[in-house]
C-alpha positions, 0 to 999 in steps of 0.5 A: 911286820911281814917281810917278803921273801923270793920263794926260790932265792938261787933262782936266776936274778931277772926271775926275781923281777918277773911279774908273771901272773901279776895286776897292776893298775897305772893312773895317768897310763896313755902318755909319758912317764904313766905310758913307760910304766905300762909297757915295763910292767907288761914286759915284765909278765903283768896284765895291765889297766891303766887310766886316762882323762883327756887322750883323744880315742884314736890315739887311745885305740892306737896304744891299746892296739900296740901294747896288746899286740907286742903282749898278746897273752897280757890284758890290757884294759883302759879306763876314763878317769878324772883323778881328782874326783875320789868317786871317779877313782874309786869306780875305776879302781873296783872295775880294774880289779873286776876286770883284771882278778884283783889288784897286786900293783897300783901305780899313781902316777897321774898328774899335771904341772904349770908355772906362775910366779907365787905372788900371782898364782890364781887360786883355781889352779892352786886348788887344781894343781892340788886336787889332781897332784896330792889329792888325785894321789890319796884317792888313788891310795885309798882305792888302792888299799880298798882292794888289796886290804883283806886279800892273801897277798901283799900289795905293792903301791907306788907313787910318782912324785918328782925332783921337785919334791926334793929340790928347788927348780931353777928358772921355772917358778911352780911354787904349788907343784912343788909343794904337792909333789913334796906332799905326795912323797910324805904321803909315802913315807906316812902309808908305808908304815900305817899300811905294812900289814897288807901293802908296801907303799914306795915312792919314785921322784924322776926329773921332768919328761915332756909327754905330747 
């Protein structure tokens, strides 16, 4: 087992969490929680893509111009994605690793959530909810441990789930994004230990954030 350690441990303690000189990837990046997760890794000294499916352009343009603007020694690249199409997340992966050197941090955060009742929930969007939520995760990964895997650095991959992955929320009945959250956070646990020669795999679980 590879255990990382701080080449300097009395260096100053923000030291340990600086990402300068660091690549991340962040599915699902243009809005929301996938946007905050952009702009911390940038502020902590990363160069940063990140993807995006339905963000019009000039809402698209305007983020990019931001968040280079408030990073300008960072890289920012964005990438068109459907998460739920292994291939698409493949091709995004490779092209961001081109772009950006290589990858040292992979965040699959894109997803998507919606409410019926369990009794009446339509079939395709139980297979949405699970294609883009769990599926759209495990490509991610895949991709993900496609590049860092054989590389002389440990890679970092970390997943969004959600509360809803622990717990029953109340009144909201999302039986299916309940399930696939709480897939995604086993996925975790399963990759971090079938992964830890070449990466750590975590798992984050936030409660709702309503993104416009």
């Amino acid at each position: 087992m590879v255990l990382a350690s701080h080449p300097d441990p009395a260096a100053p303690t923000l030291s340990h969490f600086s990402l300068s000189g660091k690549t991340a990837l962040v599915t699902g990046g243009s809005r929301g929680i996938g946007l905050q997760v952009v702009t911390g890794l940038l502020e902590a000294g990363a160069s940063v893509a990140f993807t995006y499916s339905s963000t019009a352009k000039d809402e698209l343009d305007s983020t990019i111009a931001t968040l280079s603007r408030s990073n300008p020694d960072r890289t920012v690249k964005a990438y068109k994605c459907d998460v739920a199409d292994r291939v698409s997340v493949f091709e995004a992966t490779t092209q961001a690793a081109r772009d950006l050197g290589g990858l040292d941090i992979v965040v699959a955060n894109a997803g998507i959530g919606a409410h019926y009742a369990a009794e009446d929930y339509p079939e395709e969007e139980v297979r949405k909810m699970l294609d883009v939520n769990f599926n759209g995760v495990f490509w991610t990964a895949q991709a993900a441990a496609s590049v860092m895997k054989g590389t002389k650095t440990r890679g970092s991959i970390i997943f969004t789930a959600s509360v809803s992955a622990l717990l029953v929320n109340i009144p909201q009945k999302q039986a299916a994004y309940n399930a696939a959250k709480a897939g995604v956070a086993h996925l975790a646990k399963s990759l971090a230990v079938e992964w830890v020669d070449f990466a750590r795999v975590n798992c984050v679980s936030p409660v709702s954030v309503w993104a416009s």
